[in-house]
N, C-alpha and C positions, 0 to 999 in steps of 0.2 A: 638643690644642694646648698650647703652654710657656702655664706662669700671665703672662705677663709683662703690662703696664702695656697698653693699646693704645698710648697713644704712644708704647713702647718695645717696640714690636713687633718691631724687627728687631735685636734683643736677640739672638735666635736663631740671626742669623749672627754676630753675633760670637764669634771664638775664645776659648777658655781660657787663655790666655797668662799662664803662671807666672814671676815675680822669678827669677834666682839672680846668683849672683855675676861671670859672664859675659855676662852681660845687661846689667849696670850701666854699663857703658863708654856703649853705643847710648842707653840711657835716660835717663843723665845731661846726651846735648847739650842748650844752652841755645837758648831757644824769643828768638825776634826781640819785644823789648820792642813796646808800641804805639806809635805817634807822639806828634806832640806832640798834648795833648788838653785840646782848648780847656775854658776854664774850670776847669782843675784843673795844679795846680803839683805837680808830680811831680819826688821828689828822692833818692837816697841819700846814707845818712849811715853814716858807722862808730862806733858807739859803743864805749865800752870794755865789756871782757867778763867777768865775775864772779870774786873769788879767785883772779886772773895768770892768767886763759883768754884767748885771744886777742880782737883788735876782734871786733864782731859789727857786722855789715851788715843796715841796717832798710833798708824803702825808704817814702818814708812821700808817700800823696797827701792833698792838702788844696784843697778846694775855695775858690777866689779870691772869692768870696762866704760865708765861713763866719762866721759871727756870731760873737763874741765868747761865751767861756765855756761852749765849744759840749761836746758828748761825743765822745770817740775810742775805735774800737776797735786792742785789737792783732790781729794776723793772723796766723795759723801754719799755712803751708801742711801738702799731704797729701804723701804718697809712700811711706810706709812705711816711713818713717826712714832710706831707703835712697836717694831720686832728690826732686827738686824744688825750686825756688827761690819769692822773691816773686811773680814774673814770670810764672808760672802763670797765678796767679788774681789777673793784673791787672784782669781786665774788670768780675770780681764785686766787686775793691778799690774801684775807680771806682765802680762801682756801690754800693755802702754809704756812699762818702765823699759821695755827690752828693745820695744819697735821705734819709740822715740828717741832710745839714749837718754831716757828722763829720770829723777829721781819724783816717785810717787811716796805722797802720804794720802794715808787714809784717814779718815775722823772716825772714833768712837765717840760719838756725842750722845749727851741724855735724850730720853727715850719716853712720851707719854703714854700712858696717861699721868703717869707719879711725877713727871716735869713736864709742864705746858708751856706752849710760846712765852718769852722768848728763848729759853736756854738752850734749844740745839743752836738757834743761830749766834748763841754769846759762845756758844764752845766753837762753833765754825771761824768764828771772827776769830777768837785766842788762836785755833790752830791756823789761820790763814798767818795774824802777823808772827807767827813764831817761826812760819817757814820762812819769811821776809826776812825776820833778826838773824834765824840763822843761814840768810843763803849765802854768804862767805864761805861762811866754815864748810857748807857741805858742797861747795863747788858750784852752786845756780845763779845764773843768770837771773837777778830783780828784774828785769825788762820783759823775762818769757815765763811766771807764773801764771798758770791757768787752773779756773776752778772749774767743775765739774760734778756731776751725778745724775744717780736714775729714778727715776719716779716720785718719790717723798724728798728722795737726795737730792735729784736734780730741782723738785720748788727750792729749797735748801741753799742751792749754790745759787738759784737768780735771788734769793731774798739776802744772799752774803755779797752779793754784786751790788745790792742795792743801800744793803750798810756800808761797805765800804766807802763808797762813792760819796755819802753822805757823811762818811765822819772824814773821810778826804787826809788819809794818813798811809794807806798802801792803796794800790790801782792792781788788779789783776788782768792779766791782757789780755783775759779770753774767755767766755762761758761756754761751757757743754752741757746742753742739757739732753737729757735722754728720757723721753716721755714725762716728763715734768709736770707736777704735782704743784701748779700754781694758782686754784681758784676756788676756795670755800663753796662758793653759788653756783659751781655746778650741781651740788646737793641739791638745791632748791628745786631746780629741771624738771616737769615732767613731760617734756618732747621729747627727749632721746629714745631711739631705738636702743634696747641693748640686750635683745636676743643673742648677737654671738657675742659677748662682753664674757669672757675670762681672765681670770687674770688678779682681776680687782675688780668689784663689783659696786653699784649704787648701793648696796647696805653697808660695805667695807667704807666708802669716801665715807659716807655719815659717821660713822664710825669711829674715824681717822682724825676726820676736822674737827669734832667734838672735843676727841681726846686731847688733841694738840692746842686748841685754842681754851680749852677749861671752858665752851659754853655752844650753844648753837650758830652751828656756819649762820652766814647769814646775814649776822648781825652789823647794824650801821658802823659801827667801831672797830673794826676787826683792823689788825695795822698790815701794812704791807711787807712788814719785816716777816711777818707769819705767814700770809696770802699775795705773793708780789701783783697778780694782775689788778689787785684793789691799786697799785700805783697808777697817779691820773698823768707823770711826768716821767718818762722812761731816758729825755736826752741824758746825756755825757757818758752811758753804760757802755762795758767792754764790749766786743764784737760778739756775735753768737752764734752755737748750730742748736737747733732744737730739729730731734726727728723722733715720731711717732707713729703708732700703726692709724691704720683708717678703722679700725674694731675698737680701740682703745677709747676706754671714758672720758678719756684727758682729749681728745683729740682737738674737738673743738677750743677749749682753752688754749690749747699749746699755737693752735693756728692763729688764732687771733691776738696771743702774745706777739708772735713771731710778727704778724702785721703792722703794730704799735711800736714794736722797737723797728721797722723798718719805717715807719711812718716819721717816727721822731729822729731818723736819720744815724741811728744805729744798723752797722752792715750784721746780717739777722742771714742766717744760710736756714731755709727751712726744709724736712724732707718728710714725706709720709709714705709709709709702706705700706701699699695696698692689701689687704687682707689679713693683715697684724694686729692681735690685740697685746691687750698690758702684758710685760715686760716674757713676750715670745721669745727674746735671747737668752734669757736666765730658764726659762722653762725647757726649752728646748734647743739647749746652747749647740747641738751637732748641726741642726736644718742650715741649709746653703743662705735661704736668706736671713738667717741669726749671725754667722760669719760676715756676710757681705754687708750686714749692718752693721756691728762694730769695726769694720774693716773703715768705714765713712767715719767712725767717729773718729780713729786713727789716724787719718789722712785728714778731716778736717782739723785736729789740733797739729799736723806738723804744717801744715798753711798757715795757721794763724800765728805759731810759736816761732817761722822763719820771718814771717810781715811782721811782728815785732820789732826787731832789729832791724828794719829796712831803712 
């Protein structure tokens, strides 16, 4: 029998469905936003966009009960730098905004192949210090912003942890990364098993790193802002949860990130879910352990967002 999850049992029938460039048109249509949803004020905003890059598009919900000087996270969806918007992962947005008393923004950042590294991470940085400029006005505590995302999103928010830090102008107090999408040279691999691999596939990463870097993974030059495990120095980074399936292509990367930032004395919470491949909570967002997996992500950003203030 496939190792899969039991609640991801029917893992099995799902196809291998590889990214290419032909694909993109289909993949790209935009998904019907949710209605109006009580008790939370949902809004897009354009903000300006880093060194003459164009506005970038947050969408940011905030719960009509939010307490004053409350924590926010930012949000960066997945897709593999190639398909998706806020709009996605509204449900789980709502969902963090309501469970933490958080206001959540999302990033609509540029999208390759037609923009390559760097411009989601210049749009990630513009929306990260915009939430900073404005956390007065919209009631957030500067001490408990946390960044966060899945897959492409999540490399995403460790390669915006790793500019920040480096241009040493805002400090984010927390990374979330969720099956994170941080190492070009996994492409290279030809050990991996990946008979049960859905999800995201070894022709998709190619695909993806290609698109996103403008040339082949791989290569000696590749910068860490685009590939964060290419960084050889991980001290002074905020704390972090990385969790991923044990099916998942990324798996090995994400574990051995997780190792390096605990090596360099970064507190690193790591989690792997036996029998899960690429992003089994968006595929099959009802299964008990798709719940009880963003349920950890939840509970590990209100541990981190309260040890802030301590």
């Amino acid at each position: 029998m496939p190792p899969y999850h039991p609640d991801l049992a029917v893992a099995r029938f799902i196809p291998k469905i590889s990214f290419s460039r032909g694909s993109l048109r289909f993949l790209r249509r935009k998904l019907p936003t949710m209605p109006d949803v009580p008790g939370m004020r949902i809004e897009n905003v354009s903000i300006p966009g880093g060194d003459g890059a164009p506005p970038v598009r947050v969408r940011v919900y905030d719960p009509v009960d939010r307490a004053a000087d409350s924590p926010a996270l930012l949000w960066l969806h997945g897709g593999g730098f190639l398909i998706g918007d806020p709009e996605q992962d509204e449900a789980s947005s709502i969902g963090f905004a309501r469970d933490l008393g958080a206001l959540v923004v999302s990033v609509d950042y540029r999208l390759a192949p037609e923009h390559p590294s760097p411009a989601a991470t210049a749009d990630a940085y513009a929306a990260l210090t915009w939430l900073f400029d404005q956390a007065a006005e919209r009631g957030v505590d500067p001490a408990r912003i946390a960044i966060g995302g899945a897959s492409a999103g999540g490399g995403l928010a460790a390669s915006l942890a790793l500019y920040a830090h480096d241009r040493g102008v805002v400090r984010p107090a927390f990374q979330l990364l969720v099956y994170p999408m941080l190492d070009d040279r996994t492409v290279l691999r030809d050990d991996l098993d990946t008979r049960w691999v859905r999800g995201w596939t070894p022709k998709s990463n190619r695909f993806g790193w290609t698109s996103y870097l403008g040339g082949e993974p791989g290569a000696s030059d590749v910068s860490a802002y685009a590939a964060p495990a290419r960084r050889v120095d991980l001290t002074g980074l905020p704390p972090a949860w990385i969790g991923v399936g044990s099916l998942d292509l990324f798996r090995d990367e994400d574990r051995v990130y997780a190792e390096r930032l605990r090596e360099a004395g970064v507190p690193c919470e790591y989690v792997e879910i036996e029998g899960a491949f690429h992003g089994f909570d968006a595929i099959l967002r009802k299964a008990g352990v798709s719940k009880s997996f963003w349920r950890m992500q939840a509970d590990a950003l209100r541990r981190a967002l309260a040890a802030a203030v301590e």
